[in-house]
C-alpha positions as CSV (number, residue, x, y, z in Angstrom):
1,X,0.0,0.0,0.0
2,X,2.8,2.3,0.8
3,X,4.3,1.8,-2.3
4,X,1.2,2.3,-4.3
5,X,0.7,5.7,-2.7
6,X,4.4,6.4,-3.5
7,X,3.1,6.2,-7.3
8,X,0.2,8.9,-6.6
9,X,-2.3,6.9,-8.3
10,X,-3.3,5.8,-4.5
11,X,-3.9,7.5,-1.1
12,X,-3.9,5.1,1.7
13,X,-1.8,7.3,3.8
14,X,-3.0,10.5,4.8
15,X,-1.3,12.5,7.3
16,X,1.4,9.4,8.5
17,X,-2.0,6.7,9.2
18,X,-3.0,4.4,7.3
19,X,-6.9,3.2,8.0
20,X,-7.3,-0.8,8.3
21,X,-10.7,-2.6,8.4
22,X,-10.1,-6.6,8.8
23,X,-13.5,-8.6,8.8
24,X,-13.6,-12.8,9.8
25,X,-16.2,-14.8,8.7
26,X,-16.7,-18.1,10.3
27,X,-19.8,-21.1,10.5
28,X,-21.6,-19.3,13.8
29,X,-21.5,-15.9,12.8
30,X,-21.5,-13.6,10.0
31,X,-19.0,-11.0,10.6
32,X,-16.8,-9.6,13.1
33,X,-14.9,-6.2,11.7
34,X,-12.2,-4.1,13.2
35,X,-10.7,-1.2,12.4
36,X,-7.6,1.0,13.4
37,X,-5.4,3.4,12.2
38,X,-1.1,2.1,11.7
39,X,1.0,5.5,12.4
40,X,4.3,5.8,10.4
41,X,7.4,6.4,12.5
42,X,8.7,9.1,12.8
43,X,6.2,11.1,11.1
44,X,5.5,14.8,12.0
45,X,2.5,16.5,11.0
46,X,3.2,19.6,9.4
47,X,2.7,23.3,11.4
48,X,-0.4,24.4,10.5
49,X,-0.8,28.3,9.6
50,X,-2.0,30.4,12.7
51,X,-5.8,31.2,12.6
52,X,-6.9,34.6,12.6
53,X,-7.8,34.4,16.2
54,X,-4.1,33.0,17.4
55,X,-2.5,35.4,15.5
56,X,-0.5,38.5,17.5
57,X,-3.2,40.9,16.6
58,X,-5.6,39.2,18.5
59,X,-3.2,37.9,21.3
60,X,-1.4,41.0,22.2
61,X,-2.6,44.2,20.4
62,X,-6.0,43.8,20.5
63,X,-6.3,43.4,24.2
64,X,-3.3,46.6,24.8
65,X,-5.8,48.4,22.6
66,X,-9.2,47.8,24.6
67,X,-7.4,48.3,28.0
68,X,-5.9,52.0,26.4
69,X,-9.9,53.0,25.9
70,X,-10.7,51.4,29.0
71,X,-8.4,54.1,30.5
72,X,-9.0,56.7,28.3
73,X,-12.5,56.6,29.0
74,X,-12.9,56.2,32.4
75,X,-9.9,59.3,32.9
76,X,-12.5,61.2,30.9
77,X,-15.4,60.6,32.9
78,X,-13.7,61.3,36.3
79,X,-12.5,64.8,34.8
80,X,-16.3,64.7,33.7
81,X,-17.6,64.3,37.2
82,X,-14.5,66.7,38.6
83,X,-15.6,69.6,36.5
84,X,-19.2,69.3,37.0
85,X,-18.8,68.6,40.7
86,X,-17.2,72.6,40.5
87,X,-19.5,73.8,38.4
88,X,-22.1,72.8,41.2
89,X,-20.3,74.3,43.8
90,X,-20.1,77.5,41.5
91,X,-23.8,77.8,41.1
92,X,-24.3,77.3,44.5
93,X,-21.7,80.2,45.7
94,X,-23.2,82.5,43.3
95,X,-26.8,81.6,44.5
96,X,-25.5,82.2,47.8
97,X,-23.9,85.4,46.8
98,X,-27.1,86.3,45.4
99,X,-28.9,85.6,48.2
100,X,-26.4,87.6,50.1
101,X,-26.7,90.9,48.0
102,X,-30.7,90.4,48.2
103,X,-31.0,90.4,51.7
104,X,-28.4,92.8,51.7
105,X,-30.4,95.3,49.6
106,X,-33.4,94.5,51.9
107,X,-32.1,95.8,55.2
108,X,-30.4,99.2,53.9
């Protein structure tokens, strides 16, 4: 068989195992089949090429990427919540100024 496949006319070898079936036939029953695969030695399969998802954009630059936006985005909604936090206390002194002047006016 291997020397058939060596022709190319034949492919009883794929990837270093040959597939076997072997069936016995006797007077008190009809068949009994087995099956197995016979390795070569010494074969290596060859490297396959890396999917899309193993590559080193997915692996490394993708995930450096989504942790930079993490940061950048939650930097920019604590400077967010800074600023609006003073811009609260602003409107509050001035309504307290306000108030201030008002009463202020009231009394003279």
């Amino acid at each position: 068989m291997v020397d058939q496949d060596a022709t190319g006319n034949y492919s009883y070898e794929i990837g270093g195992r040959m597939f076997f079936e072997a069936s016995v036939y006797g007077l008190t029953f009809t068949s009994f089949t087995t099956s197995g695969f016979f390795d070569r030695l010494g074969y290596e399969e060859p490297k396959r090429p890396l999917s899309i998802f193993e590559s080193v954009f997915f692996r490394k630059v993708l995930p450096i990427t989504f942790g930079v936006i993490v940061a950048l985005l939650t930097t920019a909604y604590k400077i967010y919540q800074y600023k609006e936090k003073r811009r609260q206390e602003l409107r509050e002194a001035l309504a307290d100024s306000r108030a201030f002047k008002k009463s202020r006016t009231k009394t003279n």
